[in-house]
N, C-alpha and C positions, 0 to 999 in steps of 0.2 A: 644650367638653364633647362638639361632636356631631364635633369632628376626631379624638377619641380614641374615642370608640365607633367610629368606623369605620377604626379602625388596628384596632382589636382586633379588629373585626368581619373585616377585609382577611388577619390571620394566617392564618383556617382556608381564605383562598381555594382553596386547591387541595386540602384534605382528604379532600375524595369524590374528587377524579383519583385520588390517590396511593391511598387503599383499593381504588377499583378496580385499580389496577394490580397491588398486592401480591396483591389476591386471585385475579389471574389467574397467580399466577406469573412476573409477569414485573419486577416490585421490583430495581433495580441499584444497591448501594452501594458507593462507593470505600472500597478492603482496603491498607491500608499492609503495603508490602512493604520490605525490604533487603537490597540484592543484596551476596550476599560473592562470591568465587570464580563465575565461570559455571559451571554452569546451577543454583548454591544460592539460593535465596532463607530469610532470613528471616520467618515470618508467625507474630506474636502471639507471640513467642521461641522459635519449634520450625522449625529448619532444614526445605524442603524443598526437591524436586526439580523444577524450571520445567520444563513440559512446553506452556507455554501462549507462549512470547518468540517474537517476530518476529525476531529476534538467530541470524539462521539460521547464520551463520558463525563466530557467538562472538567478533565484534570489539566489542559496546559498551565490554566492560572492559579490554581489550589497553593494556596498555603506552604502546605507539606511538602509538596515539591517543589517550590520555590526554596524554601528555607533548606533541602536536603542539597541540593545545586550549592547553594552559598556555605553550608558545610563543609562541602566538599571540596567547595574552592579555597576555602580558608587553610583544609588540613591538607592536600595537594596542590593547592596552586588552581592556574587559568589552564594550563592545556599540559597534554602527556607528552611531551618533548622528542616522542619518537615514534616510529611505527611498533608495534608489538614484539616481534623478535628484534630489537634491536636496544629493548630496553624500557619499552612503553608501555609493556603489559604488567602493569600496576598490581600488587595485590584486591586494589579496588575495581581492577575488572574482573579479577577472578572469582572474588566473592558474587561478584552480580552475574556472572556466566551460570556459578553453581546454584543462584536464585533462581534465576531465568530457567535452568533447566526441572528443577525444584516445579516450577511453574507450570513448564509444560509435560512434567510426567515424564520425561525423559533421562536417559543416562549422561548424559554431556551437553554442552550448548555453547556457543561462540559467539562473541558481540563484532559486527562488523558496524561499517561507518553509516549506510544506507541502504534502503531497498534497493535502491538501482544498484548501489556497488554490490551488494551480495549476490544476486541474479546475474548481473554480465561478466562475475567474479565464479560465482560457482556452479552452473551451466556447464561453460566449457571443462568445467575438469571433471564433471559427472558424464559428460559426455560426447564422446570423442571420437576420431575417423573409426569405422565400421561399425559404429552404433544407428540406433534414430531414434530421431526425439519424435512423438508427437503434440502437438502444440494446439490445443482451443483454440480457435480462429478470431475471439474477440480476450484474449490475453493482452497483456498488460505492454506499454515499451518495451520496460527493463526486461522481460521476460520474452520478449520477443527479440530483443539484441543478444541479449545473454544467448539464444536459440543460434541465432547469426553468427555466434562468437566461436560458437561450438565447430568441431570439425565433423558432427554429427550429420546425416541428412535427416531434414527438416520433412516432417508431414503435416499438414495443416489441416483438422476436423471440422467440421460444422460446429457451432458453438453449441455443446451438450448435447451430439448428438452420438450416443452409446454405441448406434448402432455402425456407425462411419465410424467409429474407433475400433470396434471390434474387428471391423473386415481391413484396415491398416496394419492391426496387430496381428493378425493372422499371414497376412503377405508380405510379413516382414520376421517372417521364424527364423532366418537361416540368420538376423542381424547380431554383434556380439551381444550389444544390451539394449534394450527397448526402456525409454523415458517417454512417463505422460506426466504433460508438462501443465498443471491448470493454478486457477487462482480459485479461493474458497469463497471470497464475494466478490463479483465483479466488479471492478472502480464506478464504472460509467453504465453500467444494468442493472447493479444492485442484486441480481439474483443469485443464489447457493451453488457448488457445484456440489454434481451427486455422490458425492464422497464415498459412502459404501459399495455404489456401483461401481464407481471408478478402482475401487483397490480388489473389488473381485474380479476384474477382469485385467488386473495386473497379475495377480497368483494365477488365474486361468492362462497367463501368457508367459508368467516369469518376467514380468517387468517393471520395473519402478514408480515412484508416484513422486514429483516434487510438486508439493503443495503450498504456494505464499497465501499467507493468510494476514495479508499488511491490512486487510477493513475487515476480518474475521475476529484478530485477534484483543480481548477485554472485552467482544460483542456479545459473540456466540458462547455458550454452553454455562452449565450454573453457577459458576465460578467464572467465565470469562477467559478458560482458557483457550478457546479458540473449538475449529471443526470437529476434532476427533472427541470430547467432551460434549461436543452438543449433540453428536449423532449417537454416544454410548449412551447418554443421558435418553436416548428414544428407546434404547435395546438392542442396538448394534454392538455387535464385537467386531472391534478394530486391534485387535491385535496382530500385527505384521513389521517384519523387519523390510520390509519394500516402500517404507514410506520414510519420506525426508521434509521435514518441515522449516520453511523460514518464513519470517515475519518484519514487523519495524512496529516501533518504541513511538511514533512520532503521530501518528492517529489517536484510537481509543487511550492509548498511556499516556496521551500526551506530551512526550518528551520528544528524543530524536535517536535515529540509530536502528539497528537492524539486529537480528537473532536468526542463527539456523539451527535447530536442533537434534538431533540424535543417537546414536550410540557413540559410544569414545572414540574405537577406531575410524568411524566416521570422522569425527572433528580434528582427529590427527591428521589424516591425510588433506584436509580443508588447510589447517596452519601449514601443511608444506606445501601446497602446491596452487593456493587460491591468488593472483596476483593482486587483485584489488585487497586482500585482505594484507598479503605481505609488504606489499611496496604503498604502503599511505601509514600516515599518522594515525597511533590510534585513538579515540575517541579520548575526550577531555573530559578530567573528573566530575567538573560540575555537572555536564549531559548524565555519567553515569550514575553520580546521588540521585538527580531524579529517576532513572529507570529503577533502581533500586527501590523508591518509595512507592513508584506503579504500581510493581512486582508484587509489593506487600501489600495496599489498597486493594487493586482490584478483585484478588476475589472472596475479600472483606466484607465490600460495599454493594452488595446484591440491591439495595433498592436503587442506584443508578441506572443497571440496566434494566430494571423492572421501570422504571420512569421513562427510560430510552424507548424502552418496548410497546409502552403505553402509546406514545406517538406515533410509532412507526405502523401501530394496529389502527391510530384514527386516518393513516394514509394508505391503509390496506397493501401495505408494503410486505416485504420478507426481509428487508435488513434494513439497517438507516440511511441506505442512498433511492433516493426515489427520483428516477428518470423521467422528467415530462417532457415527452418528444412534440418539439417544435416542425422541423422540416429543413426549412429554409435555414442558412446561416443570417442572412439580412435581417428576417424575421424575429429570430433567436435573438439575435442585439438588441435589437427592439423593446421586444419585452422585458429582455433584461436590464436597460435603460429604465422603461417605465415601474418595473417592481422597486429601482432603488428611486425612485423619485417618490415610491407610498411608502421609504420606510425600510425596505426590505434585501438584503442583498444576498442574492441569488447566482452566478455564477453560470452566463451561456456559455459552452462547450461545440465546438465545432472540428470540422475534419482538417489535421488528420485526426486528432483524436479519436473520433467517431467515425463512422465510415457518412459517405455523401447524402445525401435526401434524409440523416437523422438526425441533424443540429439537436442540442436539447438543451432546458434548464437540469442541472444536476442539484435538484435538494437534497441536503444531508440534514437529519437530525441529532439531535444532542441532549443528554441529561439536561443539561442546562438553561434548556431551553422551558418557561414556565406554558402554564396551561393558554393566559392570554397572548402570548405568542402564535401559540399555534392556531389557536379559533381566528385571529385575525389575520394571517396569512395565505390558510383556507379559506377567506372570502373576500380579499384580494381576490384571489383565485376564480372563484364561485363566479365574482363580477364579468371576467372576462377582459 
């Protein structure tokens, strides 16, 4: 009797969280969606228009990688039946590791399972007790736990602010190894970071650059390879062994999965000591025919992102997340209720994600997306 009063009693355990939270506005329910044609979605049986997908290029639903998935599952099977060293690292990840790194110009590259798994997987083993990371102040979760994870001490900068970087780096000479920890577009700002800045004043310092480029990469540079291509492509030389790059497959390439890329002995010391990387299943053939078809699409298909681009210049953007700060979280629902009642679904974002007083719609744009899309969303908009 007293094991069931206290099952009953254990239900309402989190019932004053959950009130408070709704009452703050800040309440998140999963919205079942389905995707016909990009950029339609399905919601509650009333077609609308996705203005909220990380599908920047509009290949989740492509053909090619659909039919390379089912390929792959035909000549492998549904899933790798183990984690990597243990028997899971398939010739068909290898082949797509030496794509991937093909890709991004580099000597080596590694397929993990997720952004998040590779950040609070490879953090801590790039940086560890008598180190310090410093960390952009509006970075990412995964890259702010992976920080957490580390036995590193933590410095937290002004978001892009050089010059709070530089006086951190300097009063922190005596550490074994200095990590600047940034993202190349920010999720939820949409803005660049300053990439050539940021790696001269790693060599000015002696210290590292881990760069995710999970909404950089298929966007930025002529080919789509990501930061260091779109900023060589201005007349930067980027050439430095101080820079460590990881990404994910499941945005712009539309697939799923994650890449970190760099020299060999680099990737070697990731397969021996990365725990997210060792202790999980690895990635399933079909995910990895599609990244493979990415790999080879995107930097094929240059008028996608020239289509991409086209948009994000009639929103006077710098990348395809364009932040329209609301304030209020209440407010934020609100409108976001009313845009999907014209048609439109738009995706409020509130704290924690965001810090307090910045609620916002997060628009993303998309290849995908045609011209009447966009004039009609824009004045939604215009209306108010």
């Amino acid at each position: 009797m007293g094991l069931l009063l206290r099952k009953e009693r254990d239900l309402g355990l989190f019932d004053g969280a959950m009130k408070e939270i709704e009452e703050r506005g800040r309440k998140r329910s999963l919205l079942s969606v389905h995707p016909l044609s990009p950029p339609i979605l399905v919601i509650e049986g009333q077609e609308k228009i996705n203005f909220c997908s990380n599908d920047y290029l509009g290949l989740a639903q492509d053909p090619r990688l659909v039919e390379a998935a089912c390929q792959a599952a035909r000549d492998y099977g549904a899933g790798s039946k183990a984690s990597c060293l243990v028997g899971g690292h398939y010739d068909l990840h290898e082949a797509c590791e030496r794509e991937v790194a093909a890709f991004k110009n580099t000597e080596a590259a590694l397929i993990l399972n997720s952004g998040y798994q590779a950040n609070i997987g490879l953090l801590p083993i790039l940086a560890t007790r008598g180190d310090v990371i410093f960390s952009d102040a509006l970075n990412h979760a995964s890259l702010i736990d992976g920080c957490r994870l580390s036995r590193a001490k933590k410095e937290v900068y002004s978001h892009h602010d050089l010059e709070a970087l530089e006086g951190a780096l300097k009063k922190a000479a005596q550490a074994r190894k200095r990590w600047i920890v940034v993202e190349g577009v920010y999720s939820m700002e949409g803005d660049v970071t300053p990439l050539p800045e940021i790696l001269a004043l790693a060599e000015k310092y002696e210290a590292y650059v881990y760069l995710d480029e999970a909404h950089a990469t298929g966007v930025f540079g002529k080919e789509g390879r990501g930061l260091v291509e779109y900023f060589e492509d201005q007349g930067h030389s980027l050439k430095t062994d101080r820079l460590w790059q990881m990404g994910t497959f499941g945005k712009a390439l539309g697939s799923f999965g994650a890449y970190v890329a760099g020299d060999r002995g680099w990737m070697d010391y990731v397969v021996n000591t990365c725990r997210s990387f060792i202790f999980t299943t690895a990635l399933p053939p079909p995910v990895l025919g599609a990244i493979r078809k990415a790999v080879e699409i995107v930097p094929q298909e240059s008028e996608r992102r020239r289509r991409l681009w086209q948009w994000v210049k009639m929103f006077q953007g710098v990348s395809p997340i364009i932040p329209i700060i609301i304030g209020s979280e209440q407010a934020t629902l609100h409108i976001h209720e009313r845009l999907l009642e014209e048609g439109f679904f738009v995706q409020g974002i509130r704290p924690p994600t965001v810090p307090r007083g910045t609620s916002r719609l997060r628009l993303t744009l998309s290849a995908s997306h045609t011209q009447e899309h966009i004039v009609a969303f824009k004045k939604v908009l215009e209306r108010g």
